[in-house]
PyMOL Python script that loads the backbone (N, CA, C, O; Angstrom):
from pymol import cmd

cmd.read_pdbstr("""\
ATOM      1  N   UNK A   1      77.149 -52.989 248.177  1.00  0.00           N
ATOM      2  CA  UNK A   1      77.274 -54.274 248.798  1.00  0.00           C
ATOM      3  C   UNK A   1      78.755 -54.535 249.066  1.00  0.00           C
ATOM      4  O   UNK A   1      79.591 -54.173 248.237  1.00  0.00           O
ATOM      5  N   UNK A   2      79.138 -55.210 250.305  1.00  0.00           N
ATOM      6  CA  UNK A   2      80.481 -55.178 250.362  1.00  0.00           C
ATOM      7  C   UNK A   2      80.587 -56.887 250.854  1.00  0.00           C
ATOM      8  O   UNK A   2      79.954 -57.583 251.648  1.00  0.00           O
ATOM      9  N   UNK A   3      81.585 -57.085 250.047  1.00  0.00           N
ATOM     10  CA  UNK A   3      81.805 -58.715 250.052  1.00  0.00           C
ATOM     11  C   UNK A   3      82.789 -59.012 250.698  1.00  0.00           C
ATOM     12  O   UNK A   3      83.772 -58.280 250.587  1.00  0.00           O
ATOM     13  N   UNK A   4      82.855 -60.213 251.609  1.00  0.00           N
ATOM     14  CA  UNK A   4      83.767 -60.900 252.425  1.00  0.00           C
ATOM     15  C   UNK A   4      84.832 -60.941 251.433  1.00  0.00           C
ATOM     16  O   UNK A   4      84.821 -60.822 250.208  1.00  0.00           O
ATOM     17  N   UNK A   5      85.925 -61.178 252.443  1.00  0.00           N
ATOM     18  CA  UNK A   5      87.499 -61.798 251.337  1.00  0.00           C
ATOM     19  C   UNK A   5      86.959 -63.046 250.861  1.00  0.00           C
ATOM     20  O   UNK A   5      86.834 -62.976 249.638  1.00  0.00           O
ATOM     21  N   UNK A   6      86.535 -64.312 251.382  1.00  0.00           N
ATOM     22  CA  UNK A   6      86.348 -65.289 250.709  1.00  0.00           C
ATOM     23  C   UNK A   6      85.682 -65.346 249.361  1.00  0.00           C
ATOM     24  O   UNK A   6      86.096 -66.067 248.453  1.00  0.00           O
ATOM     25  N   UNK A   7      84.413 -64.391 249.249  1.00  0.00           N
ATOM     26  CA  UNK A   7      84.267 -64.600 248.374  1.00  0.00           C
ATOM     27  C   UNK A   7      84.619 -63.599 246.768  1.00  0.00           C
ATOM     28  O   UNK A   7      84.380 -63.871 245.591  1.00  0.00           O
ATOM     29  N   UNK A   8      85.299 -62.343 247.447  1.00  0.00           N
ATOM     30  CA  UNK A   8      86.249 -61.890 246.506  1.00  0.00           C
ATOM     31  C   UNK A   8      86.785 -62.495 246.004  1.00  0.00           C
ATOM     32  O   UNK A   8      86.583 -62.659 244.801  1.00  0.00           O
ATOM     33  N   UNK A   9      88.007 -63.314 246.853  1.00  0.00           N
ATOM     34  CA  UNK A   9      88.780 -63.909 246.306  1.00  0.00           C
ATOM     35  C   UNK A   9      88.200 -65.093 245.537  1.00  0.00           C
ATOM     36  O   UNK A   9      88.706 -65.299 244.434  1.00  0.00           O
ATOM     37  N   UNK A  10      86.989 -66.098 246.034  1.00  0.00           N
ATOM     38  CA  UNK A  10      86.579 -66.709 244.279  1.00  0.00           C
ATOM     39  C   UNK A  10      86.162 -65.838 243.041  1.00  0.00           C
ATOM     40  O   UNK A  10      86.494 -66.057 241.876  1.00  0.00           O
ATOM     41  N   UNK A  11      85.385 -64.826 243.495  1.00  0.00           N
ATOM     42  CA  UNK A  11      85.570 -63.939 242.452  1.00  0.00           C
ATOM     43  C   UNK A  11      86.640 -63.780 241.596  1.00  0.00           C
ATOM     44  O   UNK A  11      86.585 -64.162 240.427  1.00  0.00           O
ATOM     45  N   UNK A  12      87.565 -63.274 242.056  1.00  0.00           N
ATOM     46  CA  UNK A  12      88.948 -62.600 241.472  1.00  0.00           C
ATOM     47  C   UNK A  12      89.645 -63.930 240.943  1.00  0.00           C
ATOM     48  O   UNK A  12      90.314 -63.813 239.916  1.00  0.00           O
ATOM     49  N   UNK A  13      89.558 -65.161 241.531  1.00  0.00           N
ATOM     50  CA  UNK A  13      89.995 -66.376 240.911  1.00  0.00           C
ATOM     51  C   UNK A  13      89.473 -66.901 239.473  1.00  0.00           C
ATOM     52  O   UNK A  13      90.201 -67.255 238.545  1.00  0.00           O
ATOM     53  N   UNK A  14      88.360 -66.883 239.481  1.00  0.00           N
ATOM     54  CA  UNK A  14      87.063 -67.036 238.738  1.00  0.00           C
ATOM     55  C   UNK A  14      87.959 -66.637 237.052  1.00  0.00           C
ATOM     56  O   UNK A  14      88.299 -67.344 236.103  1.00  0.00           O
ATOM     57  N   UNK A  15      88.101 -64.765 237.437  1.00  0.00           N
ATOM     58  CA  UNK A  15      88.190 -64.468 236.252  1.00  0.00           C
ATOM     59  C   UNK A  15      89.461 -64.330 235.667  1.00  0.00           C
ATOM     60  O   UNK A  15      89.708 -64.032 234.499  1.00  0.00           O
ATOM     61  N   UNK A  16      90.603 -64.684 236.999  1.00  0.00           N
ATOM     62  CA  UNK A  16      92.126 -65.037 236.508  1.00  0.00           C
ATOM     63  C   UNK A  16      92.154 -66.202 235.784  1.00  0.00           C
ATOM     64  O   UNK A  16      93.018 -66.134 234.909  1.00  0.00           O
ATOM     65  N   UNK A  17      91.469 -67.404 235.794  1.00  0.00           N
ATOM     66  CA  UNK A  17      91.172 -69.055 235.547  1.00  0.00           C
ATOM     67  C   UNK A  17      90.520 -68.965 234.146  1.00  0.00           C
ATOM     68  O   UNK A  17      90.297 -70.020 233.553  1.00  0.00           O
ATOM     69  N   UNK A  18      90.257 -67.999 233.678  1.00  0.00           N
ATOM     70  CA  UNK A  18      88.837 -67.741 232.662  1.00  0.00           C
ATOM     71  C   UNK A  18      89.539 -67.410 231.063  1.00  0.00           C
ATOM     72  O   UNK A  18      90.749 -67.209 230.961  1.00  0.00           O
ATOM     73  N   UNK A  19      88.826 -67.390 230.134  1.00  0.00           N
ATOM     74  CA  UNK A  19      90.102 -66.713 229.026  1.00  0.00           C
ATOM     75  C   UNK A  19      89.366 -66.224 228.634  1.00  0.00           C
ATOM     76  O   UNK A  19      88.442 -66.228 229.448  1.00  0.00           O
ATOM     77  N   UNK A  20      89.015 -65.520 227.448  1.00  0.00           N
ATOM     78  CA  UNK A  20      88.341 -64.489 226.847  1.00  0.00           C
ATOM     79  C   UNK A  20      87.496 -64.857 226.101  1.00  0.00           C
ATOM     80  O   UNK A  20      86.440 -64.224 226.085  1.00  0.00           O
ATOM     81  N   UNK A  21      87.656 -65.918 225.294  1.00  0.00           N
ATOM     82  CA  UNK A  21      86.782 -67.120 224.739  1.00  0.00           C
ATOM     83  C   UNK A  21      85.786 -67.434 224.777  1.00  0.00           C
ATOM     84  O   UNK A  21      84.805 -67.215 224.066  1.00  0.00           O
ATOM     85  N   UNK A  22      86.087 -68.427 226.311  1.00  0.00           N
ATOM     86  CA  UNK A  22      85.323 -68.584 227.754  1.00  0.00           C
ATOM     87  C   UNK A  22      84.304 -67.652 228.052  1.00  0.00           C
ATOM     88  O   UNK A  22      83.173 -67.898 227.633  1.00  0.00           O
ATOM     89  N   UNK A  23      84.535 -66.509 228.776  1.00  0.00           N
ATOM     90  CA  UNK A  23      83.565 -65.822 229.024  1.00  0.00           C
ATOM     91  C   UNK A  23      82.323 -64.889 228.076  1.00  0.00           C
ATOM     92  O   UNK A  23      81.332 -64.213 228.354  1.00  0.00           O
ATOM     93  N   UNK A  24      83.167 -65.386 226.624  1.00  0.00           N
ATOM     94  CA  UNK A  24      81.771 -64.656 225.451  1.00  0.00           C
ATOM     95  C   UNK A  24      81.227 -65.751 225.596  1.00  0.00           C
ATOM     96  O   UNK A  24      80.265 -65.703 226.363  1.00  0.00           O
ATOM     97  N   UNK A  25      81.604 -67.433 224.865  1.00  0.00           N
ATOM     98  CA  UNK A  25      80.619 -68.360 225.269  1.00  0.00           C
ATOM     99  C   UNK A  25      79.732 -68.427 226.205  1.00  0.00           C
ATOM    100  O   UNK A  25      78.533 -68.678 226.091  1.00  0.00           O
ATOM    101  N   UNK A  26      80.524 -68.128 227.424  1.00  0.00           N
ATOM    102  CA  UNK A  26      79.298 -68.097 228.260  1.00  0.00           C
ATOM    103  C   UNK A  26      78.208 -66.784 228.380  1.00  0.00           C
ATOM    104  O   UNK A  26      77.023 -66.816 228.713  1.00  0.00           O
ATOM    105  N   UNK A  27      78.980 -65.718 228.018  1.00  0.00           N
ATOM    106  CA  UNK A  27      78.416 -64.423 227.655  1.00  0.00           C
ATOM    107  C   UNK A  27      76.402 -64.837 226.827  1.00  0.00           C
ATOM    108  O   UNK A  27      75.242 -64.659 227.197  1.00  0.00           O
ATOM    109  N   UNK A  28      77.237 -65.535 225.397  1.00  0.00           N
ATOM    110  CA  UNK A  28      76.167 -65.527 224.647  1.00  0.00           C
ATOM    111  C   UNK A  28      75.402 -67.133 224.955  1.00  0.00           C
ATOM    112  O   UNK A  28      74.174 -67.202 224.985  1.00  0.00           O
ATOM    113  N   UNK A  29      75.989 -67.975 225.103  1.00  0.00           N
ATOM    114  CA  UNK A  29      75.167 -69.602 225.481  1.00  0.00           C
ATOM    115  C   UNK A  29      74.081 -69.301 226.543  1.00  0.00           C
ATOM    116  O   UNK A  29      72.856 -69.414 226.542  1.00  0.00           O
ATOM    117  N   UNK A  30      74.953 -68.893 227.412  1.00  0.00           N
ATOM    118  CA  UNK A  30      74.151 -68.698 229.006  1.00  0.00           C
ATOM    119  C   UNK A  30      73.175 -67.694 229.087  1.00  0.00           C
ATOM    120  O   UNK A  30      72.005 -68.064 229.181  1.00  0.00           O
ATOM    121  N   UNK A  31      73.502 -66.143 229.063  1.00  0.00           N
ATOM    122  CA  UNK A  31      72.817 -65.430 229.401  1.00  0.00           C
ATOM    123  C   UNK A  31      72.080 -64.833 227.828  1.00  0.00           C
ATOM    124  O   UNK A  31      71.639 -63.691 227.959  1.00  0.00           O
ATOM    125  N   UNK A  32      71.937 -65.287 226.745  1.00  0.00           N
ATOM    126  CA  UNK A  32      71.729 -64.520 225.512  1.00  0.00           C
ATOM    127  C   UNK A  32      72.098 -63.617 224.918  1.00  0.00           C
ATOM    128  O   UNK A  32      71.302 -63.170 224.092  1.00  0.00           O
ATOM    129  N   UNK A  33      73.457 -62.932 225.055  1.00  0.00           N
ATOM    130  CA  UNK A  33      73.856 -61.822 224.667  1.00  0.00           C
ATOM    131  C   UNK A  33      74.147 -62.407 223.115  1.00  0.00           C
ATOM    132  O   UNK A  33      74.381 -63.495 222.589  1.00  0.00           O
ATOM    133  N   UNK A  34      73.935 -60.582 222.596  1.00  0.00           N
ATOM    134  CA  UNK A  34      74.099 -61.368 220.840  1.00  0.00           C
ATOM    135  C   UNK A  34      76.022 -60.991 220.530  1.00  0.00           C
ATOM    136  O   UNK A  34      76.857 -60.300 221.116  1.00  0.00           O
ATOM    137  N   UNK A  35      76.034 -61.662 219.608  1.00  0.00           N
ATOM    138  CA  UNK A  35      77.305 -61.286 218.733  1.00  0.00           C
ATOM    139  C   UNK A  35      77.136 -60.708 217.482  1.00  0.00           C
ATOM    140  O   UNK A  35      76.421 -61.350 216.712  1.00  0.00           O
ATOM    141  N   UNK A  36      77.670 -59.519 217.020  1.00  0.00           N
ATOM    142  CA  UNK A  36      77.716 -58.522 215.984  1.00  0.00           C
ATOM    143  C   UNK A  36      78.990 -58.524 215.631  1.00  0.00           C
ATOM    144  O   UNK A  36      79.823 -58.097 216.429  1.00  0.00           O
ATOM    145  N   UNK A  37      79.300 -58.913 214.613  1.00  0.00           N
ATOM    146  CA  UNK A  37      80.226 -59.121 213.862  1.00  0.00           C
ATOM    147  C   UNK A  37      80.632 -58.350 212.681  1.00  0.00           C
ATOM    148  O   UNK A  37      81.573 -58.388 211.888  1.00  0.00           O
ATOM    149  N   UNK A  38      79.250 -57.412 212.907  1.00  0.00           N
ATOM    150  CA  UNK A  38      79.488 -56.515 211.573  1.00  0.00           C
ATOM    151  C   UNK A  38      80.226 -55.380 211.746  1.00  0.00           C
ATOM    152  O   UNK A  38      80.142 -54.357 211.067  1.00  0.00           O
ATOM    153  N   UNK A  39      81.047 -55.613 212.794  1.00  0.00           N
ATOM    154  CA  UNK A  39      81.850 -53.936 213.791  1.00  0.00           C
ATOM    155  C   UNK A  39      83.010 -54.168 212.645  1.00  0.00           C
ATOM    156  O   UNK A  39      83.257 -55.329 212.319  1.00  0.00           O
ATOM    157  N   UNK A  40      83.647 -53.198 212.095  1.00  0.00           N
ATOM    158  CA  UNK A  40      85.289 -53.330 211.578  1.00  0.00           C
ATOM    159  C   UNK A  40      86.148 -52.390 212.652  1.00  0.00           C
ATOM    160  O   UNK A  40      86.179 -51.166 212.524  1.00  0.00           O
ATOM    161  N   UNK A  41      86.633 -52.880 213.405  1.00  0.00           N
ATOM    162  CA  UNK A  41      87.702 -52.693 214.019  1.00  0.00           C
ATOM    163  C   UNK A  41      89.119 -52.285 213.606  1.00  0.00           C
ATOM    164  O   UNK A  41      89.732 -51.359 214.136  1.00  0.00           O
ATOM    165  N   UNK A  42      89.708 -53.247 212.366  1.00  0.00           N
ATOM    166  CA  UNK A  42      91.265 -53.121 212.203  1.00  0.00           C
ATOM    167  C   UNK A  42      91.209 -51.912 211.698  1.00  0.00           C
ATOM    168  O   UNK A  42      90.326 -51.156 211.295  1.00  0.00           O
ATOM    169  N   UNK A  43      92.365 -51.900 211.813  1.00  0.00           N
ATOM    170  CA  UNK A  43      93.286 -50.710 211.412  1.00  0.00           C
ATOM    171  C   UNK A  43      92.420 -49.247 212.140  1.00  0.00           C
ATOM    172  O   UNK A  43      92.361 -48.198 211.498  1.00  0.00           O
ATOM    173  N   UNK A  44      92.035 -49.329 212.995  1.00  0.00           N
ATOM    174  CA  UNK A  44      91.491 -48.052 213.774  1.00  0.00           C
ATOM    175  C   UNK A  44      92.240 -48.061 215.266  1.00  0.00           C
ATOM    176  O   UNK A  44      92.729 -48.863 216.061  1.00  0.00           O
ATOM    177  N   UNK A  45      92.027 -46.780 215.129  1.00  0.00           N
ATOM    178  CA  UNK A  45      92.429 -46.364 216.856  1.00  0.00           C
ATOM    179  C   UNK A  45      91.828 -45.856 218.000  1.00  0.00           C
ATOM    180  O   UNK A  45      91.190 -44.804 217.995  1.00  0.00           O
ATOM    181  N   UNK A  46      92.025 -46.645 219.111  1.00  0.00           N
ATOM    182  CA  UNK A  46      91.259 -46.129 220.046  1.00  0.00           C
ATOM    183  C   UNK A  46      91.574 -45.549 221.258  1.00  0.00           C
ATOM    184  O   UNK A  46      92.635 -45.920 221.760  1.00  0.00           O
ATOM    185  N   UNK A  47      91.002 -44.840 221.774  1.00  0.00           N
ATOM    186  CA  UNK A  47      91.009 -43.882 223.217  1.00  0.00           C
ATOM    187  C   UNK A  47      91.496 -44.976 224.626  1.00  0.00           C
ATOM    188  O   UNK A  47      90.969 -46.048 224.926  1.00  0.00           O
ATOM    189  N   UNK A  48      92.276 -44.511 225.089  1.00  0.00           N
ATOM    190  CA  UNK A  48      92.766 -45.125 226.870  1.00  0.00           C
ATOM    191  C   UNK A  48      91.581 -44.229 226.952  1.00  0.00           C
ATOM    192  O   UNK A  48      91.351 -43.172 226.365  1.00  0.00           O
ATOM    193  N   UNK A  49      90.808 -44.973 227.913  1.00  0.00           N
ATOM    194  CA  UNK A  49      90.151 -44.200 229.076  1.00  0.00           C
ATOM    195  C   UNK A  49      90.709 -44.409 230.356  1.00  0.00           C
ATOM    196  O   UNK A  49      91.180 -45.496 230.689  1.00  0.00           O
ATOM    197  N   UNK A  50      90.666 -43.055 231.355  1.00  0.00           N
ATOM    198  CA  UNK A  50      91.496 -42.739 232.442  1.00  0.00           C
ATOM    199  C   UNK A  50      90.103 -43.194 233.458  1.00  0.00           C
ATOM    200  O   UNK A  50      88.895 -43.046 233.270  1.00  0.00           O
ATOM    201  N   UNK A  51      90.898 -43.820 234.622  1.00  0.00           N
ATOM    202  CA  UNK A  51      90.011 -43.509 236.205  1.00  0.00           C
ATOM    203  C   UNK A  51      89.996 -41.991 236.440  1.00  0.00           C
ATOM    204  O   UNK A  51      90.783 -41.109 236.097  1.00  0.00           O
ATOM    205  N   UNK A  52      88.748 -41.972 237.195  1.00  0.00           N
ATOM    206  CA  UNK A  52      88.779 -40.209 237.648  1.00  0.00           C
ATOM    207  C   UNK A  52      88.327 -40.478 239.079  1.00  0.00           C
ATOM    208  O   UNK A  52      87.829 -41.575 239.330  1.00  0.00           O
ATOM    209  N   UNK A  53      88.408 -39.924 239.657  1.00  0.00           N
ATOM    210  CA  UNK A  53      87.890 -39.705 240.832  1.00  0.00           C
ATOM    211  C   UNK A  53      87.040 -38.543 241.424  1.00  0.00           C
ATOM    212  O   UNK A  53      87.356 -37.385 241.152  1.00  0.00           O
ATOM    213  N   UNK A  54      86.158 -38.763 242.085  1.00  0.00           N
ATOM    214  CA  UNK A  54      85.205 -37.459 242.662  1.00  0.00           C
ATOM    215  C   UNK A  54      85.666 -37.467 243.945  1.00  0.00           C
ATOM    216  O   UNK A  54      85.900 -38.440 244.662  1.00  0.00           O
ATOM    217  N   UNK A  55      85.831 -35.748 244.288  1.00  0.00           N
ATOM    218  CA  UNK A  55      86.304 -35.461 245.891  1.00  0.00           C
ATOM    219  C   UNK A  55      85.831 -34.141 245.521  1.00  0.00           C
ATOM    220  O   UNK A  55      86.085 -33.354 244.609  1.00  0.00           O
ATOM    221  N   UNK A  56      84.731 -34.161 246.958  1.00  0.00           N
ATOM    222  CA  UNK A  56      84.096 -33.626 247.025  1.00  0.00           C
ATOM    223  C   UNK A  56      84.909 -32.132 247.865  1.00  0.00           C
ATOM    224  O   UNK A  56      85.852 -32.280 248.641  1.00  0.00           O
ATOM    225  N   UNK A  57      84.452 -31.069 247.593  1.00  0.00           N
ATOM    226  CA  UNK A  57      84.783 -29.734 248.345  1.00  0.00           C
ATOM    227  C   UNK A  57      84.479 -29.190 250.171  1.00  0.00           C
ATOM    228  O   UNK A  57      85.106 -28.536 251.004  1.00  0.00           O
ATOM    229  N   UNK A  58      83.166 -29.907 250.113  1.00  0.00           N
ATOM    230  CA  UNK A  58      82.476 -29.598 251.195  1.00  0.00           C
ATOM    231  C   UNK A  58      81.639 -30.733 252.017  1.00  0.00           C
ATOM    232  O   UNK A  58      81.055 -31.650 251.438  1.00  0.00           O
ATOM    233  N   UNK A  59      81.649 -30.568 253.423  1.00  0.00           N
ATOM    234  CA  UNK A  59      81.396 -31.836 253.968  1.00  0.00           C
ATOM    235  C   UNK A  59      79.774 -31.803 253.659  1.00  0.00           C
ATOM    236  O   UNK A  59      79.143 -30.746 253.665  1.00  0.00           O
ATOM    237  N   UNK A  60      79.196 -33.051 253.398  1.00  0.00           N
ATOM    238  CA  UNK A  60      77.914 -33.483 253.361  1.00  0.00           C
ATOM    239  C   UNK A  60      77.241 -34.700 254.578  1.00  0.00           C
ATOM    240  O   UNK A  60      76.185 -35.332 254.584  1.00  0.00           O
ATOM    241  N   UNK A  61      77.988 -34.668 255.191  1.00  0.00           N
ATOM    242  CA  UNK A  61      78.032 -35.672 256.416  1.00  0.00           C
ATOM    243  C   UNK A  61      76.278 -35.017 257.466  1.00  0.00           C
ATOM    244  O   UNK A  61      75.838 -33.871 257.366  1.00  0.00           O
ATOM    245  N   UNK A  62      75.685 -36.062 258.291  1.00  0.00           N
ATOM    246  CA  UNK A  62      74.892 -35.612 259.069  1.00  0.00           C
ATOM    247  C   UNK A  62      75.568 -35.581 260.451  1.00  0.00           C
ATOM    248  O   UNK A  62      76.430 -36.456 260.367  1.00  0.00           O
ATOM    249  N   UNK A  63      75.617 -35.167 261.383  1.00  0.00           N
ATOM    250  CA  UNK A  63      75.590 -35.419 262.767  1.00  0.00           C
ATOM    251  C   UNK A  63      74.662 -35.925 263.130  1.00  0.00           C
ATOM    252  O   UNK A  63      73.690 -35.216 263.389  1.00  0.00           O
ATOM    253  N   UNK A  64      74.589 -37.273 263.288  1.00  0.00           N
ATOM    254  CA  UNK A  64      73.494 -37.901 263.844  1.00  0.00           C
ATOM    255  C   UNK A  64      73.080 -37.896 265.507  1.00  0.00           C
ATOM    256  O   UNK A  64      71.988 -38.210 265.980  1.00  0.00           O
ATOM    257  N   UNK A  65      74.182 -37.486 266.169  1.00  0.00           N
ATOM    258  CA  UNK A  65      74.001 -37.514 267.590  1.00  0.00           C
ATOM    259  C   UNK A  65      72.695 -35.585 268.278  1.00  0.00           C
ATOM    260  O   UNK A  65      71.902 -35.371 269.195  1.00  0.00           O
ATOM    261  N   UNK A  66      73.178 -34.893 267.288  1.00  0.00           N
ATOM    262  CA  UNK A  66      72.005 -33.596 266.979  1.00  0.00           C
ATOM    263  C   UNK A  66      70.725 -33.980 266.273  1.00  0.00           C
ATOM    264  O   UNK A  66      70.806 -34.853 265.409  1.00  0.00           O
ATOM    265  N   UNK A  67      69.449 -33.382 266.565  1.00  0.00           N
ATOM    266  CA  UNK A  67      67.850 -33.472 265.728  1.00  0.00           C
ATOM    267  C   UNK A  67      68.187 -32.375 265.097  1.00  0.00           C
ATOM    268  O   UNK A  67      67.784 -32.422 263.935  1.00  0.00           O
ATOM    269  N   UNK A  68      68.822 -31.279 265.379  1.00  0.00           N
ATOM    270  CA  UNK A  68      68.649 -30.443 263.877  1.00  0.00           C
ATOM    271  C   UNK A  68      69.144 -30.226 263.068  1.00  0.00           C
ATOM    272  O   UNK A  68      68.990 -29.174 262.448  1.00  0.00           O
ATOM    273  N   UNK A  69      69.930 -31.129 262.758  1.00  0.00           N
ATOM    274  CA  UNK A  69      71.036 -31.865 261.681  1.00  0.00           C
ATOM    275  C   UNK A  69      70.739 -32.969 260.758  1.00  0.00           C
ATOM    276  O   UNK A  69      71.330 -33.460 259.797  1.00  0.00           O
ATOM    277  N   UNK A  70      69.269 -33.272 261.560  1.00  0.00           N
ATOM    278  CA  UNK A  70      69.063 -34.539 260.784  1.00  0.00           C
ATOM    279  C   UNK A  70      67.613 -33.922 259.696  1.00  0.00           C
ATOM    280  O   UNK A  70      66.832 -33.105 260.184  1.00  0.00           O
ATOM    281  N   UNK A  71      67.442 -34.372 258.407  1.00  0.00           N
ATOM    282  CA  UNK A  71      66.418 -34.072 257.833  1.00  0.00           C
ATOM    283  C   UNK A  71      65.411 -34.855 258.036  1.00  0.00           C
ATOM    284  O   UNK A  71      65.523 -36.035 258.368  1.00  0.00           O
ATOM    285  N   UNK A  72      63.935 -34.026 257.781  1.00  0.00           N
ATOM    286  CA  UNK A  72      62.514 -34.586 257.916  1.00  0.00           C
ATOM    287  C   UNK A  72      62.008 -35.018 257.010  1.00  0.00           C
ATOM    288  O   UNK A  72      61.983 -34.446 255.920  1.00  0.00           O
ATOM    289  N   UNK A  73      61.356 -36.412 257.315  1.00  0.00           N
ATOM    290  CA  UNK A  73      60.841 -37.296 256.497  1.00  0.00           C
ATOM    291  C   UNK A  73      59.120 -36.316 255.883  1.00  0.00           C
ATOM    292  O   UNK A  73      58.336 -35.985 256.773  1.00  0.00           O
ATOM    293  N   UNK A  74      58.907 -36.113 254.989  1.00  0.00           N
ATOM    294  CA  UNK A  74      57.535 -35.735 254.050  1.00  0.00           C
ATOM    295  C   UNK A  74      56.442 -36.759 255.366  1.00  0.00           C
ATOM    296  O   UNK A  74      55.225 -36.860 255.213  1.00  0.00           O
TER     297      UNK A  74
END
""", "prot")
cmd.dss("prot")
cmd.show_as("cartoon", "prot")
cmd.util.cbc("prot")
cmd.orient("prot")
């Protein structure tokens, strides 16, 4: 789905305006998510996870303007 700027940008406003607080309250009030509290966290360390990206080797594209380029429906 690809969204207009307008409403990106309330989006992206939304969650600059928001604090962390905020969005568990509403997390758990609103939609029911639970809170587990029984996690111990301190004194542990955790992993950066990296973006990756997929790029592909070989074109997978159709030529749509050719019929024998295009695949058959069952």
């Amino acid at each position: 789905m690809k969204l207009d700027k307008n409403i990106k940008d309330k989006i992206d406003n939304y969650f600059q305006n928001i604090t962390a607080e905020e969005l568990c309250n509403i997390a758990v009030n609103k939609y029911g998510f639970k809170v587990n509290i029984d996690i111990e966290i301190d004194n542990q360390s955790f992993n950066v996870i990296e973006q990756n990206f997929y790029v592909s080797n070989t074109d997978n594209s159709i030529d749509v303007n050719t019929i024998n380029s295009m695949p058959l429906a069952a």
